[in-house]
N, C-alpha and C positions, 0 to 999 in steps of 0.2 A: 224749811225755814219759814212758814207759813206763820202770819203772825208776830213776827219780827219786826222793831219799832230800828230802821236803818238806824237812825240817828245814833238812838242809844247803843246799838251793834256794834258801830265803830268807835266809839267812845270808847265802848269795855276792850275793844279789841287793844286799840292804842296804850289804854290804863296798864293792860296784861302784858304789851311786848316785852318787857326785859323778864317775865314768868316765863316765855315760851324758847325750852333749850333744846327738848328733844325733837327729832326728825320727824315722827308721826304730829306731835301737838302740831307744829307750824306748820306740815303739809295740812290737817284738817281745820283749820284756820286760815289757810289760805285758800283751800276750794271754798271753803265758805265766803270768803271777802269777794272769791272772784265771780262765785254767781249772785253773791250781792249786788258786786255793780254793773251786773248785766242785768239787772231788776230794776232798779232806787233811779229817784231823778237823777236828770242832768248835774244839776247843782252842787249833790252829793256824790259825782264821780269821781272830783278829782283829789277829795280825802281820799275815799275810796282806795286809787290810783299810789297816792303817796303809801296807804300801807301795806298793797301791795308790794313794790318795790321795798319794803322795809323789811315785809315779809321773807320775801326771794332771796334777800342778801342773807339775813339768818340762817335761811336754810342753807346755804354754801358753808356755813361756820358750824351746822349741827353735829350730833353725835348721835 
């Protein structure tokens, strides 16, 4: 994920959650958010943080 403007990452992530239904999409979008925020400032962890937890819950409803 080299190259990757956080800001705008989370932004498309958030725009995209009610697109992401199956089991695979949201597990690769959420390893991605969660080494994002073990990267990105401080500042932007706790969006971060919130889509995780957005993340996790959809995955329990996947198919």
């Amino acid at each position: 994920m080299s190259g990757v403007d956080p800001y705008a990452y989370l932004q498309q992530v958030s725009m995209r959650m009610h697109e992401l239904v199956s089991r695979s999409e949201i597990e690769t979008v959420l390893d991605e958010v969660e080494y994002l925020f073990e990267v990105i400032p401080p500042e932007l962890q706790d969006t971060a943080e919130e889509l995780i937890g957005l993340l996790r819950a959809r995955l329990k409803h996947a198919v």
